[in-house]
Steps between C-alpha positions, in 0.01 A plus 500: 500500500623815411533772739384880452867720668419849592800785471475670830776820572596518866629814580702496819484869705644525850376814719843592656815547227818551634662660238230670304226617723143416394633352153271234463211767525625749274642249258060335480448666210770374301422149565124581427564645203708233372297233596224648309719540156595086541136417532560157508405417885198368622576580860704807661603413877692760744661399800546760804513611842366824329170569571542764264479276230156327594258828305790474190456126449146586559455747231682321261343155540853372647465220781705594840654303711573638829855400561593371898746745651721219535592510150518838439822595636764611278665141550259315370571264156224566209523100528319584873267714333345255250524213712260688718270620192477196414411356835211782541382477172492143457573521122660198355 
């Protein structure tokens, strides 16, 4: 039987950057707009501590994940971050 994949984009946006303060946030609209040039995913996910984020997935029909804090430090592997995606969104 042959399965139906979906292209999801996970877009990975930590509150607190060291190095370039708020980054993530200004840097939304970028992403956004490229995202919507590719046009080939089904599914747009964001991961965050941001609560910021929650009306901007909102309004753009983007899924968000609130990230835990304990993978939101500036230590943390992107390998963390989509292990625990995948763990809350139960996408296989």
């Amino acid at each position: 039987m042959k399965k139906n994949y979906k292209h999801i984009a996970i877009i990975p946006a930590r509150k607190n950057s060291v190095g370039y303060p708020k980054k993530n946030r200004i840097f939304f609209n970028y992403t956004k707009n490229f995202l919507k040039r590719i046009k080939w995913f089904n599914d747009i996910y964001l991961s965050s501590d941001d609560l910021w984020f929650k009306a901007k997935c909102e309004k753009n029909n983007y899924h968000f994940i609130r990230r835990d804090k304990k993978i939101s430090k500036s230590n943390t592997s992107i390998k963390e971050v989509m292990i625990d995606f995948v763990n809350r969104t139960k996408i296989d």
